[in-house]
C-alpha positions in Angstrom: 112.4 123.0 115.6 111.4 120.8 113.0 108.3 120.5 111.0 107.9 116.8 112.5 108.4 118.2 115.8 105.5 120.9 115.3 103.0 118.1 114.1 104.2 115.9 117.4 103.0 119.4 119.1 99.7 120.1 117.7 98.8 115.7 117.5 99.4 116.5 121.3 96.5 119.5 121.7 93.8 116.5 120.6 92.2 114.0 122.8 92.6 111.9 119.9 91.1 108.8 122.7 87.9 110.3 122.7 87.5 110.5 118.8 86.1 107.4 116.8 88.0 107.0 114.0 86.1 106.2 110.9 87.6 102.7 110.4 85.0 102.0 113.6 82.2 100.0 111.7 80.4 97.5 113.0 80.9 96.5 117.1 84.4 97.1 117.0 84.5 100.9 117.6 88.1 102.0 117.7 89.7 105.9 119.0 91.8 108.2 116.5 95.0 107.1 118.9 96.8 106.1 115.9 95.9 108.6 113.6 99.0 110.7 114.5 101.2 108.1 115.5 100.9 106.6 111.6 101.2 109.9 110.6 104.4 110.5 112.8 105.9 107.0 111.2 105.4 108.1 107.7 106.7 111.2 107.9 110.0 109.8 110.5 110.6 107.6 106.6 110.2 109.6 103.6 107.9 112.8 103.7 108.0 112.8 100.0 106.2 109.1 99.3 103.2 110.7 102.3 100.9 111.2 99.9 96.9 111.5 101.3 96.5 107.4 101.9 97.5 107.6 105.9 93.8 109.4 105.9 91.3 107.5 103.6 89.0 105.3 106.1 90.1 107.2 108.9 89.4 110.9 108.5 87.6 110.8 105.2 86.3 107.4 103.4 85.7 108.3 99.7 84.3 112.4 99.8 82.7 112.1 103.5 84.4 113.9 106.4 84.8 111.3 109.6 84.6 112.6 113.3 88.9 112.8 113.1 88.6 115.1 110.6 89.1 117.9 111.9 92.2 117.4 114.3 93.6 115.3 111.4 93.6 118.7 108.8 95.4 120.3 112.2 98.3 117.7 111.7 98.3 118.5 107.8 
């Protein structure tokens, strides 16, 4: 089992559908769906280039913690 295999495991204990993701301003109010899935495609390229960018305006935007914050950290 790989390490991209585990994260495909635990994205899959979220209901990541039912989570707003922080890039959800205004009337558009969008679900965390492709929180893992961008994750998944970053790492499927080069894990080493990753960095923390695939979670600023999504799980965190600047210092504050957004409501995908928490099953994001799971996938980390």
């Amino acid at each position: 089992m790989t390490a991209l295999d585990l994260v495909r495991i635990e994205a899959g204990l979220h209901d990541w559908a039912a989570i707003e993701c922080g890039c959800s301003w205004g009337p558009n109010r969008y679900s965390a769906e492709h929180i893992p899935l961008e994750l998944i495609r970053l790492l499927e390229g080069d894990p080493e280039e990753l960095g923390t960018d695939w979670v600023e305006n999504h799980a965190r935007i600047q210092s504050n913690l957004m409501d995908p914050a928490v099953a994001t950290a799971s996938l980390a």
